[in-house]
VOBA-1610 file (N, C-alpha, C; in pm, whole numbers, padded with zeros to 5 digits, always signed):
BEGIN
Unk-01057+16405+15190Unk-01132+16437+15310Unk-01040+16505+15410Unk-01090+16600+15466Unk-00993+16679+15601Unk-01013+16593+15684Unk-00861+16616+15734Unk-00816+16535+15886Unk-00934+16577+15984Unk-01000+16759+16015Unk-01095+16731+16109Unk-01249+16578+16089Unk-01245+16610+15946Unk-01380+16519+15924Unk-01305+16370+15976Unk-01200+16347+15947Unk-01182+16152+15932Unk-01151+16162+16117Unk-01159+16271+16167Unk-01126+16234+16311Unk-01229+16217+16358Unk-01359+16299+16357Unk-01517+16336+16388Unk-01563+16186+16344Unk-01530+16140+16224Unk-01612+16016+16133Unk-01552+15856+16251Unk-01426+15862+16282Unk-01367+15736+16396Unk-01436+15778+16501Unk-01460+15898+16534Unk-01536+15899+16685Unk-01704+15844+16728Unk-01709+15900+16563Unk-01875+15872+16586Unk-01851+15636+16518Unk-01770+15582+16473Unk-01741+15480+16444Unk-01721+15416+16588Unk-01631+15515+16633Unk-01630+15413+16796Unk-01723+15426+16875Unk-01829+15551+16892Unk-01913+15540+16932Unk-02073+15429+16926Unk-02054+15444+16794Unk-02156+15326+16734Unk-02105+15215+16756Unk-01993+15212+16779Unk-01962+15063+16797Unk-01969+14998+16932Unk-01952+15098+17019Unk-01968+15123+17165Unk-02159+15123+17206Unk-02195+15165+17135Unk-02328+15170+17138Unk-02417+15016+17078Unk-02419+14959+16987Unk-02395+14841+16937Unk-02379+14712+16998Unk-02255+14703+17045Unk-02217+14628+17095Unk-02144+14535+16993Unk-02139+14615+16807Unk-02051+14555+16740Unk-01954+14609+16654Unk-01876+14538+16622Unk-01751+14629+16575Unk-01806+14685+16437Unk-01864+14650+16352Unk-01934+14678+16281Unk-02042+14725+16255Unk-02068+14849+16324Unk-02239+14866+16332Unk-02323+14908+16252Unk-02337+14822+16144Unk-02400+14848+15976Unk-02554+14778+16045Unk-02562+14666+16100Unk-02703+14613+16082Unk-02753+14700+16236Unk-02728+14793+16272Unk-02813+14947+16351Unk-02922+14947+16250Unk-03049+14970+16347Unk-03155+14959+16311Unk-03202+15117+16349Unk-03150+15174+16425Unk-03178+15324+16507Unk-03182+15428+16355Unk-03262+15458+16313Unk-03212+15571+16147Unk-03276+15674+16210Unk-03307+15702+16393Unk-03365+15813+16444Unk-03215+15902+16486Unk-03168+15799+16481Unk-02953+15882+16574Unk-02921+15971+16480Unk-02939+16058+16571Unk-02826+16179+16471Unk-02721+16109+16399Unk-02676+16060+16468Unk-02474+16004+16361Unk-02521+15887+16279Unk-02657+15813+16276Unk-02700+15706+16196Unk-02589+15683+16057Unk-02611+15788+15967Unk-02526+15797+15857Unk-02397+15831+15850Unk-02372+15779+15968Unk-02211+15839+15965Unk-02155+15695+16064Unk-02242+15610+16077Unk-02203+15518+16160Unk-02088+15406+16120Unk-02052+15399+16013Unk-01972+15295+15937Unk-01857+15364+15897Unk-01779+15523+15977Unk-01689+15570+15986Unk-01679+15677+15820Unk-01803+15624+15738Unk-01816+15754+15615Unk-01904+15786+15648Unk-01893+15870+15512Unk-02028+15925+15453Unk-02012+15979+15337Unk-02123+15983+15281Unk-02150+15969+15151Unk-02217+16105+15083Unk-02257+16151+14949Unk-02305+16305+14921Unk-02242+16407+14984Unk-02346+16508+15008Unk-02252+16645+15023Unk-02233+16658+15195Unk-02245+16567+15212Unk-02186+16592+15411Unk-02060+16626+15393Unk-02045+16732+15516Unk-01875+16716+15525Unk-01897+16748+15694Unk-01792+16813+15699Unk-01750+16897+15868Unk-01923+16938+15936Unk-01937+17025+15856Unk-02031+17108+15905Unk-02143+17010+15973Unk-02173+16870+15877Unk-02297+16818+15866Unk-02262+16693+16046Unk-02124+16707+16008Unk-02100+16581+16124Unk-02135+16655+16264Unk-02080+16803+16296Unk-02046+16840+16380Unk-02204+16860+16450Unk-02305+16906+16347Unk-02453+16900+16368Unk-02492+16761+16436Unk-02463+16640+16382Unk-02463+16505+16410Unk-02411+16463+16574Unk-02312+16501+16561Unk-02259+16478+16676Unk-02352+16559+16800Unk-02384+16714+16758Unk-02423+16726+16855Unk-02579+16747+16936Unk-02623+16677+16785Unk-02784+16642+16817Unk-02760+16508+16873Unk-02645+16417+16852Unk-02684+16312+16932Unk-02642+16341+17078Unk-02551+16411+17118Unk-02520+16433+17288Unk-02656+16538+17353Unk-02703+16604+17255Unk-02842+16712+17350Unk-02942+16579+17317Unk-02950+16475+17267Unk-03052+16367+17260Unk-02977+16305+17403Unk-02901+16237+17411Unk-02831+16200+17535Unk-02840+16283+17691Unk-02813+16411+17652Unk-02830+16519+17752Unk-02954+16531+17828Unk-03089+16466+17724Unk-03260+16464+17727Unk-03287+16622+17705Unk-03260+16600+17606Unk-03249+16715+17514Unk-03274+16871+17575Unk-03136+16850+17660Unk-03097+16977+17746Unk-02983+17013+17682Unk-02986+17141+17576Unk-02861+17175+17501Unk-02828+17222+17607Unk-02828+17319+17662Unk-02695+17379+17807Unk-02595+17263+17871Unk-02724+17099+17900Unk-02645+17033+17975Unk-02516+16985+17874Unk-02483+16996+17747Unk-02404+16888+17685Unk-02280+16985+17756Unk-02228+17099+17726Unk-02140+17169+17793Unk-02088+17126+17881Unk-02174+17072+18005Unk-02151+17020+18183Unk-02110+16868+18200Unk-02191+16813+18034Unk-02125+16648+18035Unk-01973+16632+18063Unk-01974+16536+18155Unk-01862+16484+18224Unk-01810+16347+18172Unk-01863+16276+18076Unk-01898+16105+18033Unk-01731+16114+17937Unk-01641+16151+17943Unk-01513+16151+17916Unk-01488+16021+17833Unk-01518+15930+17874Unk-01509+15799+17803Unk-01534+15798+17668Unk-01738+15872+17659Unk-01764+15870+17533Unk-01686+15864+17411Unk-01697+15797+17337Unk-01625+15827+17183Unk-01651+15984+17138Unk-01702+16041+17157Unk-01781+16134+17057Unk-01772+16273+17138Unk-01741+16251+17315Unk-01731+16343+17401Unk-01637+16474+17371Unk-01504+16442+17302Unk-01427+16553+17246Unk-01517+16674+17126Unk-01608+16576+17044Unk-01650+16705+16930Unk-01774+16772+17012Unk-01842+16735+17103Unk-01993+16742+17211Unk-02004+16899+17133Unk-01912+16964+17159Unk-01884+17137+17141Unk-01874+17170+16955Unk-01809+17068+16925Unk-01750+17116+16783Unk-01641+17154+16762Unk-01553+17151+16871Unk-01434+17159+16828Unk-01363+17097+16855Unk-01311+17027+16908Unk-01278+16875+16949Unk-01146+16878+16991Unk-01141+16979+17050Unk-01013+16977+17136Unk-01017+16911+17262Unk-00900+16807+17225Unk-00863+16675+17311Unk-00851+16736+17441Unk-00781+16845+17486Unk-00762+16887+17570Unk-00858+17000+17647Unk-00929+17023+17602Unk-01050+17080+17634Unk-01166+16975+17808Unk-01131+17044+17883Unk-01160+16957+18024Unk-01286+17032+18101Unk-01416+16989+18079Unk-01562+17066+18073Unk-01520+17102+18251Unk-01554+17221+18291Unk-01572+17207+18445Unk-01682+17220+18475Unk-01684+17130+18637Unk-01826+17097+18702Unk-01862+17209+18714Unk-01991+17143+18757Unk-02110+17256+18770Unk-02054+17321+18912Unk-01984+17283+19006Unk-01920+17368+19138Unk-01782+17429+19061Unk-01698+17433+19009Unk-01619+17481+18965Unk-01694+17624+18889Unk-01806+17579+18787Unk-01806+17666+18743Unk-01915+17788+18794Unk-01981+17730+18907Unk-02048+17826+18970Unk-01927+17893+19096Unk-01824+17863+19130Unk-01775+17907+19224Unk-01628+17973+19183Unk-01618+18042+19060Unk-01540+18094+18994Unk-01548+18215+18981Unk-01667+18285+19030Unk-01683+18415+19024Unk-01805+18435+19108Unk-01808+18559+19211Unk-01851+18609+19285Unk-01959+18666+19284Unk-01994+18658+19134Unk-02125+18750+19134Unk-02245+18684+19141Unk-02315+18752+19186Unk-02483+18694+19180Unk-02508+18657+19030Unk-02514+18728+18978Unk-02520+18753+18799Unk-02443+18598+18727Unk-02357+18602+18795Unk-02289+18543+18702Unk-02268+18338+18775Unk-02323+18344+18880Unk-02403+18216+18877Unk-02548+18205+18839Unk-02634+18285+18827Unk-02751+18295+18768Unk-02720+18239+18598Unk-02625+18312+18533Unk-02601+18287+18386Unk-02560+18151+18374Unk-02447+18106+18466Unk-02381+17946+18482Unk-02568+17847+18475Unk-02607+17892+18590Unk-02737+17753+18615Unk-02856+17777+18486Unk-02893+17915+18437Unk-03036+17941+18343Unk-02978+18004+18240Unk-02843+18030+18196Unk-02796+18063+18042Unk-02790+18231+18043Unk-02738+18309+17981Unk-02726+18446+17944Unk-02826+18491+17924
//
């Protein structure tokens, strides 16, 4: 297994576990969660990268209330799962606010694109 997958697979493990409320979160009853099958830190058949990164980020636009733009603006740092939100899961990757990122450029245009998308 690639190091990206076994890193994606502990996040969504601590997440469920965080979510749960157990270290073990096999008896999760939720089989609506995106990361459902990925909750016990595997997975099994032909999942790999691709399938987690989908997972991951149908469960943060489910979280978001299923506002894909908002997962971008999520700020919840804590989350387990907050580093892959994007898919790429760079640790160092630091989302800026919604004033940062509307007040970074001058244009009309280009806070219009920040608040309603390209």
């Amino acid at each position: 297994m690639k190091h990206k997958e076994n890193e994606m697979l502990e996040c969504i493990k601590r997440f469920c576990e965080s979510c749960s409320g157990e270290e073990i979160p096999a008896e999760c009853l939720d089989e609506e969660c995106p990361v459902f099958n990925a909750r016990s830190g595997t997975i099994t058949g032909r999942r790999g990268e691709t399938w987690l990164k989908k997972a991951i980020r149908g469960r943060c636009v489910e979280c978001c209330g299923y506002e894909a733009r908002s997962v971008s603006l999520c700020e919840s740092r804590e989350c387990a799962i907050w580093e892959w939100r994007l898919g790429d899961g760079e640790k160092s990757s630091k989302p800026k606010t919604l004033q940062e990122k509307l007040f970074e450029g001058d244009e009309e245009d280009e806070i219009y694109d920040v608040l309603f998308g390209s």
